[in-house]
N, C-alpha and C positions, 0 to 999 in steps of 0.2 A: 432682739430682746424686747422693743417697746412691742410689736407684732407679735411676740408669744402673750406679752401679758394682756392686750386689746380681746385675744382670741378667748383665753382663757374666762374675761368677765363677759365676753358675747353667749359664751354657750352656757357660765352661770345664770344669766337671764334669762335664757332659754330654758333650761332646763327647771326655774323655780318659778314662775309666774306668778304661785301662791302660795308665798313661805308669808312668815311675819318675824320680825323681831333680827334684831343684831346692835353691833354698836360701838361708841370708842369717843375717847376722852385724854384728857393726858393730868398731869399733876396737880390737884389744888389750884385748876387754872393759869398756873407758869408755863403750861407747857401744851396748850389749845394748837396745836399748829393744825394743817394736813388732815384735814378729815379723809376715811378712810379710802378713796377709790381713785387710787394711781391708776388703775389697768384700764383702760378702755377709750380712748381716743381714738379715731378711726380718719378723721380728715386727712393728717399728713402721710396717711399711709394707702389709703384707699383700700384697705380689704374690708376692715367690717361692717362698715356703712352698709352696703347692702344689705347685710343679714340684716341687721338691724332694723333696717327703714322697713322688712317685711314683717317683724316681728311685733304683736300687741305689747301694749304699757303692761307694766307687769300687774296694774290695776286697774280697772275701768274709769277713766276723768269721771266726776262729780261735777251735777250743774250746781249746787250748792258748795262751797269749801266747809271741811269739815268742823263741826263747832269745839271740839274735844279731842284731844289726843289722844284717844283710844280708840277712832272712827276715821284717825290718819293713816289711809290707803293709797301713800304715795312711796315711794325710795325713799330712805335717809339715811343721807350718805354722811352726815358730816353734823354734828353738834355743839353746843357751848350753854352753859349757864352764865350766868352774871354773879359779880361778886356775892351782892346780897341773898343770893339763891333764888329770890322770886320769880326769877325769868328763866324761860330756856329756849335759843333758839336753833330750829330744824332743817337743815338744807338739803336739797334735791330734785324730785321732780316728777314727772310723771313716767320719766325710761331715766336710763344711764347716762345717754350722752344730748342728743340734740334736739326732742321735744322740751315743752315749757317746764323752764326751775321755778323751782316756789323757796320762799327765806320766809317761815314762820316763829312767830314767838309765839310763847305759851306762858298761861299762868300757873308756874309749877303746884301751887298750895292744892289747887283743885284740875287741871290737865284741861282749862278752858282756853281756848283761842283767845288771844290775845293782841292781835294783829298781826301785818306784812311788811315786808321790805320786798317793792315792785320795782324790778329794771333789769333783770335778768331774762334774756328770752328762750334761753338753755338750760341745762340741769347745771344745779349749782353743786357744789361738789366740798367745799370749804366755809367756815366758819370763823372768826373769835371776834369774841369784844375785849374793851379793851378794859385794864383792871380798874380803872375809876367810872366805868359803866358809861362815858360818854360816848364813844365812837364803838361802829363794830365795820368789821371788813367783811364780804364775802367774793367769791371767786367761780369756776369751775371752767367747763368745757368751752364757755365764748374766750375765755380769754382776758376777761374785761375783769380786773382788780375795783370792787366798788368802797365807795368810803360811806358811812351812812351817818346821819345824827341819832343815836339809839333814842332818845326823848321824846324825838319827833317824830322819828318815822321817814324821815326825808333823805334823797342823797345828795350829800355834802362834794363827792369828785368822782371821777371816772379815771382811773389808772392804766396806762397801756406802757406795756416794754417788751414784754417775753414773744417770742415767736411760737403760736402754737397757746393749746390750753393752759392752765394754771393750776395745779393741783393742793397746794397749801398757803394760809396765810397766816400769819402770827403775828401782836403788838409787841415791843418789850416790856416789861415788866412796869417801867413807868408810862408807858402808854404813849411814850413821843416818835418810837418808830415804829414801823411796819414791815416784817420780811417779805416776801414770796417767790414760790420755785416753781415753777413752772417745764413744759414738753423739751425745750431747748436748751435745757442742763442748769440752766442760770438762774443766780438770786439775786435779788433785787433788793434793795434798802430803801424806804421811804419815809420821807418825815409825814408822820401822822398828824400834823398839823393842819400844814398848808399843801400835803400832797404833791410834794416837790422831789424827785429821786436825787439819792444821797448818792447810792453806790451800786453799779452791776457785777457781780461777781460769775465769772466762769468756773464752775465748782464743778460738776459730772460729766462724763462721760454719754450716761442716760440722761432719763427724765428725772427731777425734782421728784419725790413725794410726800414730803414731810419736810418741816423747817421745826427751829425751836429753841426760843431762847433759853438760856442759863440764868435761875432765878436773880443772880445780880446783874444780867444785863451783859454782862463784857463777852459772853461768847455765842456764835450763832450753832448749833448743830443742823445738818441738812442729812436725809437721807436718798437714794435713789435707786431707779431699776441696773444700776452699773453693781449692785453686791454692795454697795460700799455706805458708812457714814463718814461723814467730816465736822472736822470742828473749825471754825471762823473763828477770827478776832473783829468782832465791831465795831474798833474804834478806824481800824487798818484795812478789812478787809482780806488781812492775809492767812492763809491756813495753818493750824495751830496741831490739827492731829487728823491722823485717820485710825478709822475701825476697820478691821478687816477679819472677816469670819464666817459670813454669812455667803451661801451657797446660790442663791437666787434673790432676785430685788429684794428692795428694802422698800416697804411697805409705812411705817410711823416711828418717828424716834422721840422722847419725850424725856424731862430731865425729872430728878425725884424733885420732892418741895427744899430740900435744904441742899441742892445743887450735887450731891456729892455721887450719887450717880445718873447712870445712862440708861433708857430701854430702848429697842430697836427691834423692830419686828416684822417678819419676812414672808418673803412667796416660799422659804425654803420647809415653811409649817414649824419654824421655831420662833421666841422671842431670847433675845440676849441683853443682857445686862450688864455694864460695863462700868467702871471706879471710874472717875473725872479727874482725880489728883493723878492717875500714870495711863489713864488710857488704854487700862487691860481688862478682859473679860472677867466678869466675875460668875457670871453664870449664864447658864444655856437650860432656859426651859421647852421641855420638849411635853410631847403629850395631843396638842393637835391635829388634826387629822386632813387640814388642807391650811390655805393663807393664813397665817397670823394677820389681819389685817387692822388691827388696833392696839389702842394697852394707856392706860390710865392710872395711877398713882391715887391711894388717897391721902388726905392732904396730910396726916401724919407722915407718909413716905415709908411705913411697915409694912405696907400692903400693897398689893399689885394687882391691876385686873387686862385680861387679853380676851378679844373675840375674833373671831373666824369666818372662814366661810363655811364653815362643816357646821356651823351654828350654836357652836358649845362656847359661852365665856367663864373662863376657868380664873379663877384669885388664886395669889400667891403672898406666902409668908419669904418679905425681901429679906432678912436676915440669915432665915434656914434658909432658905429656898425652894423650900416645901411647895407642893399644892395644899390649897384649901377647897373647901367645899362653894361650889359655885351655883349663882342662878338654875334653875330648869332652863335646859338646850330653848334656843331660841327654833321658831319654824321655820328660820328662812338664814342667808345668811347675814352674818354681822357682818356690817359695813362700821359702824361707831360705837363709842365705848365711852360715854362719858362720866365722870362724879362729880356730885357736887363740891362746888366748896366748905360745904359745912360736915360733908362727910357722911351725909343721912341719905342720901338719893344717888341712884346710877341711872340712865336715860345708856336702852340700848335700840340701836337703828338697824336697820332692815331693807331690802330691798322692797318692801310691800308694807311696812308699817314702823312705829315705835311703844317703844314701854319706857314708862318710871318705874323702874321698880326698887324698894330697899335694900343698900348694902348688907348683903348675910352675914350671917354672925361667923367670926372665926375659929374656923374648925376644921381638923387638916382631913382632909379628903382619903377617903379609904384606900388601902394598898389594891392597886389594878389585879384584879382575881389571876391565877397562876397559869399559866401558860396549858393548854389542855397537854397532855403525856405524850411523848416522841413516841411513834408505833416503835415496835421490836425491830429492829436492824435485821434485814435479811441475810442468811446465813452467808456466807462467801464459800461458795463450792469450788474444790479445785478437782478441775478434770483431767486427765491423761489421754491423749489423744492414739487410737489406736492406728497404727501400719498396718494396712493389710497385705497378708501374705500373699493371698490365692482369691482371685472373682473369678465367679461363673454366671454365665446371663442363659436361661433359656430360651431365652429367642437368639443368640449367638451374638450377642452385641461384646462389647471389646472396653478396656478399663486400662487408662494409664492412671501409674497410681507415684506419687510424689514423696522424697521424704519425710514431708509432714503431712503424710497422711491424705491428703486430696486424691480422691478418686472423681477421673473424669471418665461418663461413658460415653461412647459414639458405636456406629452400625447401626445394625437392624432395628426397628422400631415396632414391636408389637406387644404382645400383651407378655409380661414379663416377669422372672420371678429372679433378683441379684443376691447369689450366694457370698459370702465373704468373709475369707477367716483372716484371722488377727491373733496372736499370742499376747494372752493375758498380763496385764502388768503387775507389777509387785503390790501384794496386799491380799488379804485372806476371805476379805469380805466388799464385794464387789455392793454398792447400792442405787445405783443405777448407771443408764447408759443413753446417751443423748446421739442422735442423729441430726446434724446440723446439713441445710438442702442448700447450696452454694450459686447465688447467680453470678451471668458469665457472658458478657457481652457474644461470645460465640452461640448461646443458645438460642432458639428461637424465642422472642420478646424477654430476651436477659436472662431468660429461666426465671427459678432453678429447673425446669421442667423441661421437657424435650417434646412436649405438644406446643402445636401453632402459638401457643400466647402463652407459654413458659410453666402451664400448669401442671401436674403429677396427682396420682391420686395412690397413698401406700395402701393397699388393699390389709394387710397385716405384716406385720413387725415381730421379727421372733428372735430367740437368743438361744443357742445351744451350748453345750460345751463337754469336751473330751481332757479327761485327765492328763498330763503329762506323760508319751510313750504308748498309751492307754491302745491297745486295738480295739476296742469296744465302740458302737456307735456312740457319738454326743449324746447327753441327756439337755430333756429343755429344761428351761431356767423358766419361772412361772413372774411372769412381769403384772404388777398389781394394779400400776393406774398408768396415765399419760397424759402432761400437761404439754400444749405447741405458744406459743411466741403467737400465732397469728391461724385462723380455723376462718375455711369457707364455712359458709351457710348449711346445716345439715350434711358436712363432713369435719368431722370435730374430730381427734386427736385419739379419743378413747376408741374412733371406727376402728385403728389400727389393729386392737386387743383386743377386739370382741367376739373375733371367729365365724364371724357375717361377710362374705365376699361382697356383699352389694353395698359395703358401707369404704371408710376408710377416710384418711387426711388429704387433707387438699387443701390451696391455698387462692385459689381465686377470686379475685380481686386485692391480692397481694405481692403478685407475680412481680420479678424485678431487681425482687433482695431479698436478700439471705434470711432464713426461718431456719427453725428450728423444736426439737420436740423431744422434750425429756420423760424416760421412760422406769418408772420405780421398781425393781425388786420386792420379791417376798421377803419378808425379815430372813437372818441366819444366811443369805445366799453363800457359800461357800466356793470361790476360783481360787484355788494357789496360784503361783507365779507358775509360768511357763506350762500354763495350762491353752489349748484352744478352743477360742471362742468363736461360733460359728452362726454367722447373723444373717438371716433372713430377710429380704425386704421384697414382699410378692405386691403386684403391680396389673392389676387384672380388672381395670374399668372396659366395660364394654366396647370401648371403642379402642380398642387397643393401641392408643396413641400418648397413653398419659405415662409415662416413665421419669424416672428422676435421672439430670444430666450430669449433674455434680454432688458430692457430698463428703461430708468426713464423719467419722465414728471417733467416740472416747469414752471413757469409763470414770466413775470416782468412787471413793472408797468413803467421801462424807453423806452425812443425810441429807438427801434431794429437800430442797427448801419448797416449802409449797408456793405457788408462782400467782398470781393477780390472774383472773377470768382471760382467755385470750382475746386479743384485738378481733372484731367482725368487721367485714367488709363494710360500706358504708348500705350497700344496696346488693342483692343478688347478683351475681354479674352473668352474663349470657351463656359465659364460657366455664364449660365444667372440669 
């Protein structure tokens, strides 16, 4: 599991070097946990280290840091505003995983730098401050839980528990403790204070990716790559519920601002929304097209915003459960999703940049355009397979013939013409008649052909037929088109019917398995029953080696369905 999703954000890297924009946030600030990028650890596993280490920053390092938030060409992975709105700080770095993180604040009013938070020597990966705007935590790939003084700018402790990275942090509500979930399934409790661990809890299976408290504080939610969320009791530490729904990791869970529901949002490209009072799904929004990897509440709790890695942040109306109309798709993917607390601003992050941009006005997003028309259902033809009565081979070759109809030939091998009758089956109007060419481990390379590499070439295809009783020679029957299942190169299906000896079907570079070639009637054809039909199949390529070994005959009485272009060899094959 942890190894599918390290892969997965290695070849996102890869594949976007210059995207911009994405992002993620969670409720009116109750719910900051886990900024967005569970996927990508690579030490405890040792596979994608390497790619990685060959791989460019997905931006070029600047000898200057950037002065404005709009000239921020790093990842950011993970975001938070401060109560007052004034602030916004940016987490990540210059890669994913183990070049230099950077933890910037911003002056939201005008998108000016506003200084750092220095001690990270990794991509930072997580974010929050705490809600009376004195403390902020951040976390990522080293491992290292930092405590900071927001005022100052200083760091206040150095946190270590989890084995492995750390992918979320979150305060409680009043600011006195601190979760985080980190690579080794476990949550941590810490007093925010004095930075002293309260409680470890053994909560997943996977990795941590998401923590978050419950706006009064009494429950922890934790989400992980095991599929699952859980709900904690804070005071206890003991589990209170589980979610279960979700098809692939869980990517950020977030609580609304008036506690009463859940979002959760997945590698499975949905977000789910869950009632907090029983624990049951309320809704499943579907709609994106890779990772849900974020989701944000605005602080009224009507509203809902998700971003992706497909780049689209879509809003949702939480009572219908509607889409709304969302942001212009970001360039790159969304890794974070944040809103402000005042409800006027969203900050979306990106593997290559961020934006402020304004909450759009609510307005339900147009009905997805209508699925383009199912083509027309192909006829379903039913054929009657004919028994032949009587074969005759002009080169004196020999035909066992099978109750259903299988004609096997063996003897002579030269240039050939196989006569073969058959009594017509019931129905008055015969509309075509299909020649199906049968391989047969017994033929030379499987067939259906009885040349060295299985190949035949029908030189022409004819159908006669004698009345019932009738002494009169058969009259032909005028065959109008011929589609085959598979045509060599410059022996196409129509060579059969065209009255040209130097043409005909053939199947070369197809040899091995069964083809076949269906043959249309002129309109009105008229057979009664127990009429004979006397069918032709001349075999006269110059080399006189090209014969068919096997085959069956059958007739239908519906209209031959016109069939898709035949399959072509991929290349000419040597062999004719």
């Amino acid at each position: 599991m942890r190894i599918h999703w390290i892969v997965k954000s290695v070849l996102q890297h890869k594949k976007e070097k210059s995207g911009s924009n994405n992002g993620e946030h969670m409720s009116a600030k109750v719910c900051q946990a886990s900024r967005s990028v569970f996927a990508s650890v690579c030490v405890a596993f040792g596979i994608a280290c390497a790619l990685i280490a060959a791989d460019p920053p997905a931006a070029p390092p600047t000898e200057t840091p950037a002065a404005n938030l709009s000239a921020h060409a790093r990842w950011v992975i993970g975001s938070d505003f401060t109560e007052d709105n004034s602030m916004l700080v940016t987490v990540g770095g210059e890669s994913l995983l183990y070049r230099k993180g950077e933890v910037v604040i911003w002056n939201v009013a005008d998108g000016s730098r506003a200084g750092e938070l220095v001690g990270h020597p990794t991509s930072v990966w997580a974010v929050d401050i705490s809600k009376d705007g004195k403390l902020a935590a951040t976390t990522g790939y080293d491992g290292l839980i930092k405590l900071w003084d927001f005022a100052t700018k200083t760091s206040k402790a150095d946190l270590k528990k989890h084995l492995g990275w750390v992918r979320t942090v979150q305060f409680s509500p009043d600011s006195t403790k601190l979760a985080t979930g980190g690579e080794d399934g476990t949550l941590v409790l810490w007093d925010a204070l004095s930075g002293a661990e309260i409680r470890v809890i053994t909560a997943h299976a996977g990795p941590v990716s998401s923590v978050c408290f419950s706006p009064d504080g009494t429950t922890l939610a934790s989400g992980s790559g095991d599929k699952l969320v859980k709900l904690w009791d804070v005071a206890t530490g003991m589990e209170k519920g589980k979610l279960e729904g979700h098809t692939d990791g869980v990517w950020t869970v977030r609580y609304s601002p008036d506690g009463s529901k859940l979002i959760s949002t997945s590698a499975d490209r949905t977000a789910k929304l869950w009632t907090t009072s029983d624990a049951k799904e309320y809704a499943t929004l579907v709609g994106h097209k890779d990772w849900v990897t974020s989701a944000a509440f605005t602080p009224d709790g009507a509203r809902l915003a998700t971003g992706s890695l497909d780049g689209v942040i879509k809003f949702w109306d939480v009572a219908s459960k509607a889409e709304q109309i969302g942001p212009e798709k970001a360039k790159a993917s969304v890794w974070s999703v944040s809103i402000s607390p005042d409800g006027g601003r969203m900050f979306v992050g990106s593997h290559a940049d961020g934006r402020l941009l304004p909450i759009p006005e609510a307005k339900l997003a147009p009905p997805p355009p209508p699925p383009p028309p199912m083509p027309p259902m192909p006829l379903v033809v039913k054929w009657t397979t004919l028994v032949p009565t009587e074969f005759k081979s002009t080169a004196a070759a020999t035909a066992a013939i099978t109750p259903e109809g299988v004609v096997t030939v063996t003897g002579p091998l030269a240039k050939d013409t196989y006569q073969i009758k058959a009594v017509a089956p019931a129905g008055t109007e015969i509309k075509g008649i299909r020649l199906e060419t049968l391989a047969d481990p017994s033929l030379p390379g499987q067939g259906p052909g009885r040349s060295g590499g299985g190949n035949f070439v029908v030189s022409r295809f004819a159908v006669s037929f004698g009345p019932p009783g009738s002494p009169d020679a058969p009259s032909a029957l005028k065959l109008e088109s011929a589609k085959a299942d598979f045509e060599q190169e410059a022996y196409g299906a129509a060579g059969a019917i065209d009255d040209n000896a130097e043409t005909g079907w053939a199947i070369s570079g197809g040899t091995g398995k069964d083809h076949s070639v269906t043959f249309q009637f002129a309109p009105d054809t008229k057979v009664p029953a127990g009429g004979v039909l006397l069918i032709t199949i001349d075999q006269q390529h110059a080399d006189g080696m090209h014969a068919i070994g096997k085959l069956r005959l059958s007739t239908t009485t519906d209209t031959v369905a016109p069939s898709a272009p035949a399959e072509k060899p991929v290349e000419k094959p040597a062999e004719k």
